[in-house]
Structure formats: C-alpha cells, structure tokens
C-alpha positions, 0 to 999 in steps of 0.5 A, a space after each residue: 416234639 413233646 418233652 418231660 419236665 419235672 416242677 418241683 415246688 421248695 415251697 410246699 415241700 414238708 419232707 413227708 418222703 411219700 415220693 421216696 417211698 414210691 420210688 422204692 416201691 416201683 423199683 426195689 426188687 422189680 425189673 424193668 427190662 430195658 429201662 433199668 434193673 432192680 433198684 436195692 433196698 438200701 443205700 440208694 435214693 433216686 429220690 434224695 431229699 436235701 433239707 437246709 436250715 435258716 435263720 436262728 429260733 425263734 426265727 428261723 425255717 428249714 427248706 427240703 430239697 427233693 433231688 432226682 436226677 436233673 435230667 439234664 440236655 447238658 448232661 455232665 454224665 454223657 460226656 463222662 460216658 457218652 456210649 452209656 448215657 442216652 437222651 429220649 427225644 421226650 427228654 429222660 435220661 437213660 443209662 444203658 444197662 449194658 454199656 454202662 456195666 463196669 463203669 465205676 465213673 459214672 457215679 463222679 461225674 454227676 455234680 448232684 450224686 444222683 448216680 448209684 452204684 449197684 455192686 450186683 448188677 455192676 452198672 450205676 443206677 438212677 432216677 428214670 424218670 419212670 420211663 417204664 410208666 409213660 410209655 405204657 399208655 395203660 398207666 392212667 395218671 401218666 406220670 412219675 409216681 414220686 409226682 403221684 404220690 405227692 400230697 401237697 403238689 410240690 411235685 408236678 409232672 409236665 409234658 410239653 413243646 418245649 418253647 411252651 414250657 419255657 413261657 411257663 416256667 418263666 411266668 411261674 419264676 422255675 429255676 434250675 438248681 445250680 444251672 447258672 453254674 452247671 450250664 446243664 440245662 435240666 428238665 427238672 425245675 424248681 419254684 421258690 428256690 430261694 428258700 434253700 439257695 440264699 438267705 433272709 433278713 428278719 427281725 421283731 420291732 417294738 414300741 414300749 416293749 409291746 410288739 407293733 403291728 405296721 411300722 414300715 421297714 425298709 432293706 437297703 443295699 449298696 445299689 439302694 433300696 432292695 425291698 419294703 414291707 410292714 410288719 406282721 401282727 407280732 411286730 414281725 418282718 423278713 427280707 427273703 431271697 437275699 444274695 451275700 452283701 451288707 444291708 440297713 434295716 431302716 424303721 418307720 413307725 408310731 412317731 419313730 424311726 430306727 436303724 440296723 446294719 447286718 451283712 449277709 454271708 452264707 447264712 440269715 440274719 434274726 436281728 432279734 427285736 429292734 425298738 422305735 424310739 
C-alpha cells in the first residue's frame, strides 16, 4: 500500500515561516472532527523551525531545522500510550482525541517536543500531517498546506509504495533527523542534514597578500585523505559535513605549499587566512 512522506530539504530552507503560518491558519480556531481539535493561537508550533548557527563571520552560515511531527513507524509516543496513539495504513500518526484527554505524558515521550498541550480540550496535540486534507479528495493540491505553501521547495509531499520510496530517498542521500539513534524510522526525511547536524572546516588562502584563486587543498583525517577542493574566486574553501576529529589542511599552490591542523568538536572551524609561502 501507499504511504506519506514528507522530504524536507535544509538546503533551500530560509526561515521564511510561510509553512507555520499556514499550519496556524488551517487549524486555529478550526475543528477538524475526528482528526483533531482547534489548535490555539499561541504556545504551540506543529511546524517548529530550529535554526543552528555555523562557523564564526566572516565564514560562517545558519541552517533551519523545520520539525513537525516525524510521524514515525517507531514511534516513542505509541508505546508511552498506545490505546491514544494510532498508525493509518498511509502512515500519519494520530492521536485519538478521546483516549488521549488527561494524558499529560504524552507531551515527555517525544524525543522531538513535537506533542502540545492543549489546557481547554485537555488532551496533547500535533501535527496531523493534515489528515483532514488528504482524505478529501476535493482538496486539489492533495498535500499539507505547510508543503503548499512553501516557496522555495524545501518542503515536498510524497505518496508512495514504500520500497519505492526507499529507492528514492537513497538516490537523493534523505536521512531522518536523529534516527540512527532513535531507531524510529520516520515518514519525514531530510535532504542536506549536514547543514544542521555536523560541522565545516573553512579558510581564505593568500599569495602575497592577494586572495588566490586555484590552490588545491586537501582534508585529511586520521583514516587519510577526507576530501579535495580548489578554492573559490576569493581564495576561499570549505570542508562541509564533518564528523568530531582532528583534521590537516594541506595547500598546494603558485609554487607553494602550507599546512594546518584543527580538530573539529561540536562546533566549525573558520582558520582565518592561511599564506603559500
């Protein structure tokens, strides 16, 4: 059978919040009988957007995280509550509005927060994955509105087998935010999830002063060489999608050659300029 899923791209993510907007728009103050209650005005975001900030200026970037509910197979918050929590044959995860009233656990038992608290209908709330919306068939666009409204694409909506979409998400390098860990294995995936989950080596290279275009520059790690690039127009590089561990910068270039070491935890590495002798 058919399942959802959800790609969300880091890459082309700028934090304009239009998908938070229209999650407030199709569920504050509306009811959705059977699917889920009117979602209040304030203190919840179905559509939570983390943002991470990299490197230090004049090299450094911010990435945004959109987080809605994972919807995961796995899911932490079905085996906290397993008479509330549901699993549509399509994959969305549903919290029964009645079962679910009282059950204050709820909210602790997603290791993304992405459960709310809703103190007027006493019953934890989320992302529905706009349940309501797929399965009227008079809905058009036959998707989310959050994936709708997005203008830049970094949100997509996808209703495939599931082994289909397994191919896919491989091709396409899609990885779920802390499942390796989780084991939860979510229906939402995530393209260029480097950008907020590991780090960068970066760097200007001069000659004389001058920013030079072209020096070969190699990373190397303790297993050997990691990765080679050439610098930019402005003499500049970066090693993205590093794990934790002690790297060389080796530099090759106008009849020079330079070296620097730097060890990457928890945070990326702007090594300022470095000069060819």
């Amino acid at each position: 059978m058919k399942q959802t899923f959800m790609v969300i791209d880091v890459g082309l993510c700028h934090d304009c919040n239009n998908c938070f907007m229209a999650c407030k728009d199709e569920h504050v103050d509306n009811n959705w009988p059977g699917y889920t209650g009117p979602q209040p005005r304030h203190g919840q975001r179905w559509m939570n957007i983390e943002r991470r900030e990299r490197g230090v200026y004049a090299r450094n970037d911010v990435a945004y995280l959109p987080m809605p509910c994972q919807h995961c197979q796995n899911a932490h918050c079905q085996k906290a509550a397993p008479d509330a929590i549901t699993i549509r044959p399509d994959g969305i995860v549903m919290i029964d509005m009645e079962k679910a009233k009282g059950n204050k656990e709820l909210i602790d038992s997603c290791p993304f927060g992405a459960i709310y608290w809703n103190d007027e209908l006493g019953m934890g709330q989320k992302c529905t994955m706009c349940a309501h919306l797929i399965d009227d068939k008079s809905w058009t666009p036959g998707m989310p509105r959050c994936a709708h409204s997005c203008p830049t694409d970094a949100m997509k909506f996808y209703v495939m087998e599931p082994a289909e979409f397994a191919e896919f998400a491989k091709k396409e390098g899609l990885e779920g935010y802390r499942s390796a860990e989780l084991k939860n294995d979510p229906r939402v995936l995530y393209k260029n999830l480097h950008k907020y989950t590991k780090n960068f080596v970066t760097a200007g290279v001069l000659v004389k002063g001058d920013c030079f275009e072209g020096a070969k520059v190699t990373l190397k790690g303790k297993a050997g060489v990691v990765a080679t690039q050439t610098t930019n127009f402005f003499g500049e590089f970066k090693f993205d999608g590093l794990d934790d561990g002690e790297y060389t910068v080796e530099i090759e270039g106008a009849g020079g050659k330079t070296s620097a070491n730097t060890v990457v935890k928890g945070d990326s590495k702007n090594l300022g300029f470095l000069n060819l002798a």
